[in-house]
C-alpha positions in Angstrom: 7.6 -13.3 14.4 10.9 -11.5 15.9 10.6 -8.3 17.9 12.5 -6.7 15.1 10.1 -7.9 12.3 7.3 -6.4 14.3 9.4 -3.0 15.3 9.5 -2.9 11.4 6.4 -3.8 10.3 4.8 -1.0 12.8 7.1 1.6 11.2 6.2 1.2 8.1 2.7 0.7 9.4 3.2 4.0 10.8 4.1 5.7 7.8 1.0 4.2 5.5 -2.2 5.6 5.1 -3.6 2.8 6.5 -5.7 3.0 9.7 -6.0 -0.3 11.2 -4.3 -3.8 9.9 -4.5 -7.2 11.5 -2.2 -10.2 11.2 -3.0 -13.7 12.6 -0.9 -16.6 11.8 -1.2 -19.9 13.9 -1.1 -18.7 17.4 0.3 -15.4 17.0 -2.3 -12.2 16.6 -0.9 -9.1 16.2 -3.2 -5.7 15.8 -2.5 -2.3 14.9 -5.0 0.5 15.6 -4.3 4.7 14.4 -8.4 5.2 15.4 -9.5 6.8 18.2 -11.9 3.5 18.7 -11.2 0.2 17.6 -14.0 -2.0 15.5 -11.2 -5.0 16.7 -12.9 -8.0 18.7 -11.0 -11.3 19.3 -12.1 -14.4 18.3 -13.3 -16.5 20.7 -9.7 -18.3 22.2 -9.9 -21.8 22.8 -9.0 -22.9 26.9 -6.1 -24.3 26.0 -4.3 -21.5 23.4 -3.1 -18.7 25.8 -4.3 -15.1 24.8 -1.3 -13.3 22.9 -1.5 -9.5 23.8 -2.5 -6.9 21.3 0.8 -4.2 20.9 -0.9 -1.1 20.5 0.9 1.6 18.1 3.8 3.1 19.3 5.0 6.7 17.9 7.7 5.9 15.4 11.2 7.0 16.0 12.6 9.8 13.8 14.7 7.7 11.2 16.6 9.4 9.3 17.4 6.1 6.9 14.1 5.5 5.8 12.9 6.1 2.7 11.1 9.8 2.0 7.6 10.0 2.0 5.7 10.9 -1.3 5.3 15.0 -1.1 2.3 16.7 -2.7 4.8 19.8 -2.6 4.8 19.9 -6.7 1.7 21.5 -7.8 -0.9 18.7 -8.7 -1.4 18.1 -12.2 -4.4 17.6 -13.6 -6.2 14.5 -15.2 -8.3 11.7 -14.6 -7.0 9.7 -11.5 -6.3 5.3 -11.8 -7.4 4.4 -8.3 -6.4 0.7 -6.8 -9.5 -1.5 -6.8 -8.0 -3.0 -3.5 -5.6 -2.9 -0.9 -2.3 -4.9 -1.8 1.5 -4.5 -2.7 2.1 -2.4 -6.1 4.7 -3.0 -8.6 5.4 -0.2 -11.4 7.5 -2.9 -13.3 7.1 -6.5 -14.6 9.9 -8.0 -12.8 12.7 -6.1 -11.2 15.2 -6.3 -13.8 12.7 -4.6 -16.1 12.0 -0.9 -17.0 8.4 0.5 -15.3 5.2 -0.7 -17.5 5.0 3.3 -18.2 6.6 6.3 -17.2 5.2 10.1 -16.9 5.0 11.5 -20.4 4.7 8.2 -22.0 1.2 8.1 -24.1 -1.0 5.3 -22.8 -4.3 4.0 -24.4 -7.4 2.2 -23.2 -6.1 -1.4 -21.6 -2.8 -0.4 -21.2 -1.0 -2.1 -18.2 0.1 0.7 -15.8 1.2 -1.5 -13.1 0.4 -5.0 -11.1 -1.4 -4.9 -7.4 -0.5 -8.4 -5.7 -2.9 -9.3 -2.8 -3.0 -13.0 -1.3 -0.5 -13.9 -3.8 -2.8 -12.6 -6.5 -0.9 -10.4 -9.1 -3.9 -8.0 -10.1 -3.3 -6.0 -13.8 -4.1 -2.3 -13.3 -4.9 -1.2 -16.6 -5.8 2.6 -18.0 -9.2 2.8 -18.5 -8.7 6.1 -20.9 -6.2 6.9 -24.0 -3.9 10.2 -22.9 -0.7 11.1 -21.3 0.3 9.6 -18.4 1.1 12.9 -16.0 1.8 11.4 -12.8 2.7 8.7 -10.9 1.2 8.8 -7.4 2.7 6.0 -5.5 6.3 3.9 -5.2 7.3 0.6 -6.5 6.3 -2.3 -3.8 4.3 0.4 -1.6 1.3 -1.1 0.5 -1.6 0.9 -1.2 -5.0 0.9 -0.1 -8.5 0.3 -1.8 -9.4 3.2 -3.8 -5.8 5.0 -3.4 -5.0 7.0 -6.6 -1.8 5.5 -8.3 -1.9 7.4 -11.6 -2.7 10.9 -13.2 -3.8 11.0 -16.8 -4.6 13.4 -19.1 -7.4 12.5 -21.5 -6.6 13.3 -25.0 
């Protein structure tokens, strides 16, 4: 992995709601930690592999290109939250050259698709488990969300 890959995979780290992630690919080990403790032990290393340090979280540098966080300036509307039943990549759209599966305002009904949660190459339906109107939509297309994250506000009726 490049030093720049890294440098952007621990902003956007940084950004997430996400508290610790670890990636391990052959040889390479890479851990982030935002706890005060860390529940991360190494595997045992075989003699022969050398150890690959651990980069610790560094504080992000103000960038003014990146994309705004979500705000919760608006005044929260009410309704029964969609969650994620597990962490993963979200997609509000079938395939990019596609509208979003729904919108805010658009009436949805039990087993509606709302949108798709890939992990492991896994593309996960998240379907509305109520009929209502969807009144909002708590996360961006291709965000990292984590288990039990809301994505969706509906009102029931």
């Amino acid at each position: 992995m490049e030093t720049n890959e890294v440098k952007d995979l621990l902003a956007q780290f940084d950004q997430s709601t996400l508290t610790e992630l670890h990636l391990k690919k052959d040889t390479f080990d890479l851990y982030f930690n935002k706890n005060t403790t860390s529940g991360y032990q190494p595997a045992a290393t075989h003699t022969a592999a050398p150890a690959v340090p651990v980069a610790a979280p560094q504080p992000a540098a103000t960038d003014t290109t990146a994309a705004p966080a979500v705000t919760t300036e608006k005044p929260i509307a009410q309704g029964k939250e969609v969650v994620s039943p597990l962490v993963g990549v979200v997609y509000l759209k079938p395939s990019p050259d596609k509208d979003n599966f729904k919108q805010v305002g658009d009436q949805v009904k039990k087993g509606d698709i709302l949108c798709i949660v890939e992990a492991m190459k896994v593309m996960n339906e998240i379907v509305s488990d109520v009929d209502g109107e969807l009144v909002s939509v708590l996360v961006e297309s291709e965000q990292i969300v984590e288990y039990n994250q809301p994505l969706f506000r509906i009102k029931e009726g």
